[in-house]
Each structure stands twice: as structure tokens, then as C-alpha cells.
BATOR-831118 format. One record per residue (C-alpha): x, y, z; residue in one letter. Coordinates in steps of 0.001 Angstrom, whole numbers, plus 524288, in hexadecimal, padded with zeros to 5 digits. Layout:
N
XYZa
...
# end
This chain:
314
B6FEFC357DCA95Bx
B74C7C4140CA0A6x
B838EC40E9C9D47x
B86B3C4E4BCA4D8x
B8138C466BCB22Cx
B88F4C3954CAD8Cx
B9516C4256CACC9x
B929DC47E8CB9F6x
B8FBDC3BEBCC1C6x
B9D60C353CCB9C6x
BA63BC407ACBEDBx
B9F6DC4155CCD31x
BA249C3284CCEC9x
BB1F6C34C6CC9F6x
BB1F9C3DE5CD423x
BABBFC371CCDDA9x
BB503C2D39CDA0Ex
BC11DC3442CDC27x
BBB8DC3CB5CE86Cx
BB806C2E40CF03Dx
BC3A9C26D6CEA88x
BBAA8C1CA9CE594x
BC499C1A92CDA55x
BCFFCC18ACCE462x
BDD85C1479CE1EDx
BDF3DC05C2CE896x
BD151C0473CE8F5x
BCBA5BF6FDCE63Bx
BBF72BFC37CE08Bx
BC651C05C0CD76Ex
BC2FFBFF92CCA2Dx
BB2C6C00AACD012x
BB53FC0DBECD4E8x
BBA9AC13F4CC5A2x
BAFC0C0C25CC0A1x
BA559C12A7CC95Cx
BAB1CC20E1CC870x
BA60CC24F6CBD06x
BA834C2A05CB0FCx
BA7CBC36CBCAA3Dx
BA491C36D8C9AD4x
BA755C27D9C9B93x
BB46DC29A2C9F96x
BB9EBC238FCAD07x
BB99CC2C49CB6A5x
BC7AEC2862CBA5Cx
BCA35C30B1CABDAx
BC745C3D11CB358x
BD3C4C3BD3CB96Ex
BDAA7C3C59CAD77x
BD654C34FACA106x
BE330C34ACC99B9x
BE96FC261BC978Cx
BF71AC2C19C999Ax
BFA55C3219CA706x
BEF46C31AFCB16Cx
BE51BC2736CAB3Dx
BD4CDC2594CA9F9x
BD2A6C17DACAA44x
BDECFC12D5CACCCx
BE53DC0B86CB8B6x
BE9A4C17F1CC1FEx
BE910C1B6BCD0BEx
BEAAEC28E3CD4E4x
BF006C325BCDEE7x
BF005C4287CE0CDx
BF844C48F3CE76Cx
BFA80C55FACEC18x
C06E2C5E62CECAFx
C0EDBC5ABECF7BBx
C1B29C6509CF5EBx
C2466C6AEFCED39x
C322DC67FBCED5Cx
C4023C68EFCE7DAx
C4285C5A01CE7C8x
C42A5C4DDACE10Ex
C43ABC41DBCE65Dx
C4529C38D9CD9C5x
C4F63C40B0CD2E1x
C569DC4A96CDD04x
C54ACC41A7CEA34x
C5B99C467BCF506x
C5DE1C54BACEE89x
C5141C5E91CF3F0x
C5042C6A05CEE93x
C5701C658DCE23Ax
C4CFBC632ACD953x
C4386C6B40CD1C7x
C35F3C6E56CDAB5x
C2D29C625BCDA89x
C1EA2C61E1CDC32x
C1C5CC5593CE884x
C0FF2C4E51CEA5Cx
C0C34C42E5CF257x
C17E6C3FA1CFC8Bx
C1BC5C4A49D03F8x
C270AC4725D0A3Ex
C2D8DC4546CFCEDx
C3A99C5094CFBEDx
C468CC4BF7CF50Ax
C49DAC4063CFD99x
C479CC33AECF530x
C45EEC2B9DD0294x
C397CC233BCFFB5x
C3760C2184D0F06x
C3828C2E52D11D2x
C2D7EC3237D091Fx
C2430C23B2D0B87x
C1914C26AFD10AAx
C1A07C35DFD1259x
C0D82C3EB3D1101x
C0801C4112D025Dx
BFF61C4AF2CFCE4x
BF8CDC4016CF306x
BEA3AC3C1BCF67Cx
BEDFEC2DBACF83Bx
BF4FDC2E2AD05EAx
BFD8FC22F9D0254x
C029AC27E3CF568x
C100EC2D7DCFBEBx
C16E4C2DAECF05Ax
C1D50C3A92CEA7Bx
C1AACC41FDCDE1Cx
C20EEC4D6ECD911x
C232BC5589CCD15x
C290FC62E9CC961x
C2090C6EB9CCD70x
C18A4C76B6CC348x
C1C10C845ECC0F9x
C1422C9136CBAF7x
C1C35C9B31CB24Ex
C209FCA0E9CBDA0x
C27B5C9537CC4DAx
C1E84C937DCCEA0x
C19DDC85AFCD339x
C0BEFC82A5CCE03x
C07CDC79A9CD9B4x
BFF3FC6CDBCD4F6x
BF282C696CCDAC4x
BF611C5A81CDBE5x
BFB64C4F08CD55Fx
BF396C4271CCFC9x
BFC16C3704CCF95x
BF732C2D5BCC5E2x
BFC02C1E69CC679x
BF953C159ACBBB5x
BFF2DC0A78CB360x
C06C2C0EF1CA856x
C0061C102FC9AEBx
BFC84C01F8C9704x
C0212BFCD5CA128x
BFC23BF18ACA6B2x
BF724BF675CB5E6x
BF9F2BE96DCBC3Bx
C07D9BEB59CB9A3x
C08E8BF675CC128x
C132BBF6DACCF35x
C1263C0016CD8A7x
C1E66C085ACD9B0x
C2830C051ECE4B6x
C2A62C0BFCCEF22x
C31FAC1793CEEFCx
C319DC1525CDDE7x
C3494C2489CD826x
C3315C28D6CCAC6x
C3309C35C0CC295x
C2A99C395CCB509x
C2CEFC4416CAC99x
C3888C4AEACA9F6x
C3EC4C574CCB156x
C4811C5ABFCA7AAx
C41FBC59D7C9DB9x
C4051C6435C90C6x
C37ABC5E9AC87FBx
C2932C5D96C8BC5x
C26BEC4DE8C90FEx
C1C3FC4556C8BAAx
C103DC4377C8FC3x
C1115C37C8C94A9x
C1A5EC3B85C9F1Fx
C168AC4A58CA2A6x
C0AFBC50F4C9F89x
BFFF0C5B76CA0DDx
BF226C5C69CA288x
BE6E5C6512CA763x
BE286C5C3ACB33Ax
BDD5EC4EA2CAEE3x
BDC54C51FFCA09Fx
BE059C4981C969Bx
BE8ECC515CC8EE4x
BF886C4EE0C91FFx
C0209C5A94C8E75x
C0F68C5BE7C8EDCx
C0D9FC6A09C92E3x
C0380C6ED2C9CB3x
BF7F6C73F7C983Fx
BEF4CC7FD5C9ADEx
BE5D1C7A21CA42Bx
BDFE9C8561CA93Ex
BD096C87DBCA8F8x
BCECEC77E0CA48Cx
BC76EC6F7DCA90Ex
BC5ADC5E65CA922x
BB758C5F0BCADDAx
BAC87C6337CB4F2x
BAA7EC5AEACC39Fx
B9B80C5636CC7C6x
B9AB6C6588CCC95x
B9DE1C6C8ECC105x
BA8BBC7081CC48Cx
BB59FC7165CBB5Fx
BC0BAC6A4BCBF13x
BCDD5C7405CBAA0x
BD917C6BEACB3F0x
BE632C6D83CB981x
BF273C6C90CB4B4x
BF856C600ECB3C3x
C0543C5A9BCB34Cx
C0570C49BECB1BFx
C12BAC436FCB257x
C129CC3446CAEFAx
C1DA7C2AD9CB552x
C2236C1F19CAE9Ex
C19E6C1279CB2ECx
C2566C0963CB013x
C31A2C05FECBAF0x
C3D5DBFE99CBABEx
C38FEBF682CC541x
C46C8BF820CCF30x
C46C6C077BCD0C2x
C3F84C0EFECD84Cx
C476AC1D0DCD35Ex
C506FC2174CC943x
C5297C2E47CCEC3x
C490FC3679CC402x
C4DFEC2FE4CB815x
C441FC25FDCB6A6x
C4C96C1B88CB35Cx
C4487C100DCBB71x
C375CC14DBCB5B0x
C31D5C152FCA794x
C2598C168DCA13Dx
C1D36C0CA2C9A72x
C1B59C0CA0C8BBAx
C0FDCC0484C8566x
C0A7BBFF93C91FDx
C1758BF7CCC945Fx
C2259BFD9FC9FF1x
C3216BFAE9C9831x
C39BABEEC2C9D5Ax
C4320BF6E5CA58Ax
C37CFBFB12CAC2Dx
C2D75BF0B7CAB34x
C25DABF5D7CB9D2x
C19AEBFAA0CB715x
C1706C03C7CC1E1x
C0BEDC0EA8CC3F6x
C0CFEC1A5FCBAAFx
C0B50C2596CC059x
C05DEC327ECBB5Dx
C082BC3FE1CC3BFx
BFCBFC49ECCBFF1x
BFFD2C5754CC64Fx
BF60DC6083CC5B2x
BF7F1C6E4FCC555x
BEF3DC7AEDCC503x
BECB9C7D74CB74Bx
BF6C0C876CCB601x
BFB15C8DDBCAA13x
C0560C86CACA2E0x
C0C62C8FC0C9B1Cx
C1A22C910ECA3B2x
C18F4C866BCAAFEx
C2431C7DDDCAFC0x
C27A1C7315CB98Dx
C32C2C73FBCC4E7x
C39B0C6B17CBCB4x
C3B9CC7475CB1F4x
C32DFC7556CA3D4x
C2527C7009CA5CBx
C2D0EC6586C9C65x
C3360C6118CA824x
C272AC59CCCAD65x
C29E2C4CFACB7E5x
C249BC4722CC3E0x
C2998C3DCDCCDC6x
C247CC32ADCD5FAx
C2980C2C3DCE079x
C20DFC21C9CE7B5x
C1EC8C21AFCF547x
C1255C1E27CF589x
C0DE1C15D5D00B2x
C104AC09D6CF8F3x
C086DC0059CFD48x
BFD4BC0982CF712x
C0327C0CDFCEB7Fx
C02D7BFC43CE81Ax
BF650BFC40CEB48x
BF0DCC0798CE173x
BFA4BC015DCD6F2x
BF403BF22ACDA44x
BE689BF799CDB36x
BE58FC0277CD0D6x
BF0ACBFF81CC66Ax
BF286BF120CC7C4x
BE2B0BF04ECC68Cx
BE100BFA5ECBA90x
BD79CC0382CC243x
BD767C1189CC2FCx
BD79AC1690CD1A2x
BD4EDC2274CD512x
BDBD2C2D9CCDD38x
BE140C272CCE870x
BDBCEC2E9CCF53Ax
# end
């Protein structure tokens, strides 16, 4: 077999893959499934979700969820609760229900916009804006879960119910690292601290020949380390911290899932562009879990605790 027909029968089973959720999250048969799904060039076919070791991982333990846009809003939960219309404009997916009201059983169990029915929880983020102040609107949001960077996966808890935390900083004036915000065209492996000019790029051609057009993404990483007692400090991060050299500090020795937000935008031109928040330095995210929990345990157990990478969760 030639290698052009090799590469075309590696990418058409990754997207068979994907399409039939034969590389499901909580699936018993995952580790079989990645095996059988091909490859393309030799590499996993899990690395056409995003090949990079930091952020959204090839080969390493993950389970995923997308989400669409559920609404736009002037609240925040985490660090204005009880005050709408007080904060800058926010970008919602997943829960719907979520406004400014931090009530947990208010919001339990409400409709979401995410592909996995019983991921209720809520994540937000400042809109983007063009030159001209107006709201670019995303096309959906990837949430990546994975053990932190040398962390070992059967370590990793679940977060608690009702467990809120924020990444990124909104006042900031100095462009953030890398490691916490960053840019990409879609899937690509390049991090910036800036976004890029993905217009007219490309990642690769699917089994039809088609081209599939990069967007513009934003990735905001959240600390993978907690306190263990806390489920909120109110935005300032205090109960949460992030790993360093595959090992979470002794005030906060909980290993827990971290999570990476991918928001993908059309691939807009990024000369003027800004966030609600203020300076496109000024990126963040927040996440507050209201996931059914029951299944969130079960994707950690089955996906982290196990070292396998799952696929979208459908």
C-alpha cells in the first residue's frame, strides 16, 4: 500500500473514531479503541486534536467535552456574586441557567449547550472584540481535562460539588505566560502570547480533500492543584495552585483534574483586538462545576485514574 493511501485510510479511521465515539470518555474499551483508530504519519490519531504536551495533549491521559455558546452576560458568579449587571460582558457555555446567583442548586442540573448531556457545569470568559468594539462571537469551546504535567494520573480527585475556580488574570498589563493564556490557529502547535493571523491556514486536508480552515484560538489553563477544604475564594485563587515538576505544593497537596478551556474563534484579523475585560493582556476564564457528579467521577476513575486518552464525550 502506497503512503498517500496509508495516510488516507489513518485519517478516515480518526474520524470515524471521533464521528462513532469509539474513543469515548468512560468507556471500558477506550485504551482498544485509540489503539485501533489509527494513525496519521505514525502519530496517534488522538495528536490530531492537538499534539502539544502543554495545554490540550496527544498521548496523554485527557477526556473531552465541546460546548457551544449558551449566552452573553454582565455577570460573574465567582468574583461579583449577587451583583448582575456589574461585571464586564462574559462569554457562557455549558449551564444555562448560570446569571450572577452563586446558588449551586439553583443551577444543578439545568440545561447545557455541551455535547455530553450531563456535563452541567459552567464556563465563561471575557468576550472577543474587533477594532470596532463589536463582539466577535466563538464557534464553540473544547474543554480539555487532564492530569497536571508529570503528575501521576492515579492521583487525580474529582472536583466537589459546587468547587469554582478562575485562570488568568483580568487586570492584568503585562502580556501572561504561556502556560496560563495563550493563542493558536485551531489545533496547531504553536502557543503565542498574542493572537496570530490565522486567516487563509490550514492543519490538513480530510479523506475528501477538502481543507480544514484554522480558527482562532484562545486556551486558558487552570491550576491542577487545591487546598483540599475550599471550594471558592471569590476570584483570587487562594485555595488553588498550580503544579511545578510534576509535584502539587504542601498547602495544596489535591491533585485534581486540570483543565484547559480552548475557545475557538473565526480567524479574524488580530490587529485591534481586545477582550471585554480590557487589553487582550487581560486574558481569564472561569469554571464552576456543576456537572452531574456522579459522571464527572466516573470520566476521572475511568480516563485519568487509568492513563487513557478518551475522546469527545457525546
Amino acid at each position: 500500500m502506497d503512503h498517500s493511501r496509508r495516510r488516507r485510510l489513518g485519517l478516515l479511521a480518526a474520524v470515524l473514531a471521533a464521528a462513532t465515539g469509539l474513543v469515548a470518555c468512560g468507556d471500558d474499551d477506550a485504551d482498544e479503541a485509540t489503539a485501533a483508530a489509527g494513525t496519521l504519519d505514525g502519530a496517534p490519531a488522538a495528536d490530531l486534536r492537538d499534539p502539544e504536551r502543554r495545554g490540550p495533549q496527544g498521548n496523554v491521559a485527557q477526556f473531552v467535552v465541546e460546548c457551544e455558546l449558551s449566552h452573553l452576560a454582565y455577570d460573574d458568579p465567582i468574583v461579583l456574586p449577587d451583583l448582575p449587571g456589574e461585571s464586564h460582558r462574559h462569554q457562557f457555555f455549558g449551564n444555562a441557567a448560570v446569571t450572577a446567583d452563586p446558588d449551586y442548586h439553583k443551577v444543578a442540573g439545568a440545561d447545557t449547550t455541551c455535547r455530553q448531556s450531563r456535563d452541567t457545569a459552567s464556563y465563561w470568559a471575557p468576550t472577543l472584540m474587533d477594532e470596532m468594539g463589536r463582539v466577535i462571537e466563538p464557534r464553540k469551546l473544547t474543554a480539555y481535562y487532564r492530569p497536571g504535567v508529570g503528575i501521576d494520573p492515579a492521583s487525580v480527585v474529582a472536583y466537589p460539588p459546587d468547587f469554582q475556580m478562575v485562570a488568568g488574570n483580568s487586570i492584568s498589563d503585562e502580556l501572561q505566560s504561556t502556560d496560563v493564556v495563550a493563542w493558536s490557529c485551531g489545533r496547531g502547535r504553536l502557543r503565542e502570547q498574542t493572537p496570530p493571523d490565522c486567516a487563509g491556514q490550514s492543519e490538513f486536508a480530510d479523506v475528501f480533500g477538502r481543507q480544514d480552515t484554522r480558527t482562532l484560538r484562545m486556551l486558558i489553563t487552570f491550576p491542577d492543584c487545591w487546598d483540599g477544604d475550599r471550594l471558592s475564594s471569590f476570584g483570587s485563587g487562594a485555595h488553588v495552585a498550580y503544579s511545578e515538576d510534576g509535584r502539587c505544593p504542601d498547602a495544596h497537596a489535591v491533585s485534581i483534574p486540570q483543565l484547559v478551556m480552548a475557545i475557538d474563534y473565526p480567524p479574524v484579523d488580530p490587529g485591534e483586538l481586545s477582550l471585554s475585560s480590557g487589553a487582550i493582556e487581560t486574558g481569564h476564564a472561569d469554571f464552576w462545576n456543576v456537572w452531574d457528579q456522579e459522571k464527572l467521577e466516573e470520566e476521572v476513575r475511568l480516563c485519568l485514574n487509568r492513563d487513557l486518552v478518551c475522546g469527545v464525550v457525546g
